[in-house]
One Martini backbone bead per residue (centre of mass of N, CA, C, O) as a GRO file, in nm:
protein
   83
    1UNK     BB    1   0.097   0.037   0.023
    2UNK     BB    2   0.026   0.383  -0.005
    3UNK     BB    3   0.158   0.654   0.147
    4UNK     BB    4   0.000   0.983   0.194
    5UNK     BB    5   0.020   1.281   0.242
    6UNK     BB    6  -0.158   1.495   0.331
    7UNK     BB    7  -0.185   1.711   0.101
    8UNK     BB    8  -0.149   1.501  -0.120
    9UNK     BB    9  -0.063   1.255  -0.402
   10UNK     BB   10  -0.106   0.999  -0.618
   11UNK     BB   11   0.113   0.839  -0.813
   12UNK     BB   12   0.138   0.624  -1.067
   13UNK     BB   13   0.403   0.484  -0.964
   14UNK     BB   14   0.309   0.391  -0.708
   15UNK     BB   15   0.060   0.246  -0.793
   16UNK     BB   16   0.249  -0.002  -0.939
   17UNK     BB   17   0.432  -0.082  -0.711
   18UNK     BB   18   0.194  -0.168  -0.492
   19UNK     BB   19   0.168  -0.435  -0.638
   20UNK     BB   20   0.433  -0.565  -0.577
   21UNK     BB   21   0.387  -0.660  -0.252
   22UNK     BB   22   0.317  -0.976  -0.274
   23UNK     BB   23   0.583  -1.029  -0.404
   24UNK     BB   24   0.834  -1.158  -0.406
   25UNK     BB   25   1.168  -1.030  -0.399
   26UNK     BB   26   1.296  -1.115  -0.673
   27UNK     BB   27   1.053  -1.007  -0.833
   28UNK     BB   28   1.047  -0.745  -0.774
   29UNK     BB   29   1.339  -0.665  -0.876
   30UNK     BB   30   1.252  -0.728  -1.154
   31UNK     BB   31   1.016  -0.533  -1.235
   32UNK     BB   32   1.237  -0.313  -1.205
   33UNK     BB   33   1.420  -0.375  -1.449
   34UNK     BB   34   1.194  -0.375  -1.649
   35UNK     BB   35   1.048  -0.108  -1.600
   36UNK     BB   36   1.324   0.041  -1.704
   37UNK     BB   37   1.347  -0.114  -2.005
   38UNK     BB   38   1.119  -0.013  -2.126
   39UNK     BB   39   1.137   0.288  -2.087
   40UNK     BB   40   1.374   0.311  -2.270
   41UNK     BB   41   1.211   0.219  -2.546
   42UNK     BB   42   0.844   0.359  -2.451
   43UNK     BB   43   0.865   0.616  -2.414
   44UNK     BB   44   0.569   0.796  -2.488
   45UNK     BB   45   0.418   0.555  -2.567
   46UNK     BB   46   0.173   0.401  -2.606
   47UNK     BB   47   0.010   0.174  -2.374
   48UNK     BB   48   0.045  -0.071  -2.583
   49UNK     BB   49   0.329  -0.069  -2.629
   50UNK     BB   50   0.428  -0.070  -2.324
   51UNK     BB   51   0.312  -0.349  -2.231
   52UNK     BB   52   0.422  -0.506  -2.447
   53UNK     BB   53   0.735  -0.433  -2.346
   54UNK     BB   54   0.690  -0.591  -2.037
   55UNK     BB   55   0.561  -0.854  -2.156
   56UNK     BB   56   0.845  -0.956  -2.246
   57UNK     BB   57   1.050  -0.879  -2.005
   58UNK     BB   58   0.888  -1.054  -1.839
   59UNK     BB   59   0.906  -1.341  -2.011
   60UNK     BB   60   1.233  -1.346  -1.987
   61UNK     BB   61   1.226  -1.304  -1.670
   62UNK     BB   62   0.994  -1.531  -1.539
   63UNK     BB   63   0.720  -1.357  -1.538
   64UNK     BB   64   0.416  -1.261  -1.499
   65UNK     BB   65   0.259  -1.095  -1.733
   66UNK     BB   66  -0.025  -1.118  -1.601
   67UNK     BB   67   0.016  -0.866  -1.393
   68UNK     BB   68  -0.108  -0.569  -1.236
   69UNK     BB   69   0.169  -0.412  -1.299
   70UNK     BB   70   0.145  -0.358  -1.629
   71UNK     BB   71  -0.076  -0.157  -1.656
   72UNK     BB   72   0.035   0.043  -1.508
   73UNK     BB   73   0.291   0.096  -1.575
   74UNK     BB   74   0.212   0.149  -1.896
   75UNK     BB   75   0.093   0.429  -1.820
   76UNK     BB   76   0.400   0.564  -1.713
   77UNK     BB   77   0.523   0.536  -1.957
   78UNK     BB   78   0.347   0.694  -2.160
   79UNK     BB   79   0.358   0.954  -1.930
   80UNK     BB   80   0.651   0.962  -2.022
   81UNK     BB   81   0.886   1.215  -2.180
   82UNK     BB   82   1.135   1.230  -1.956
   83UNK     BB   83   1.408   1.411  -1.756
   0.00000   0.00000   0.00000
């Protein structure tokens, strides 16, 4: 769970993390090196393009493709533009 303080918002970022609270410790890691390798690839792409791209990574690193964090990771690369 995402904890926010008073008067913030919860950003997309947050969201998608909070997912991963579940998997265990390996999994969770290998998440976060895909969500980075995708993110380099499809940054500002369409969600459909971040999605596939996602789940690529994440099944070539042997992880479950449709887990919930990964169209939520997905809305996150495509709403970004860059650094």
């Amino acid at each position: 769970m995402v904890r926010v303080s008073a008067g913030t918002t919860s950003r997309v970022e947050d969201d998608w993390r909070s997912l991963l609270a579940g998997l265990p410790l390996e999994q969770r890691l290998k998440a976060l090196a895909v969500y980075e390798l995708a993110r380099d690839r499809a940054m500002g792409q369409p969600p459909e393009t971040a999605a596939a791209t996602l789940r690529a990574a994440a099944t070539a690193e042997g992880l479950d493709a449709g887990h919930d964090w990964i169209p939520a990771a997905a809305a996150r690369i495509s709403a970004d533009t860059g650094p």
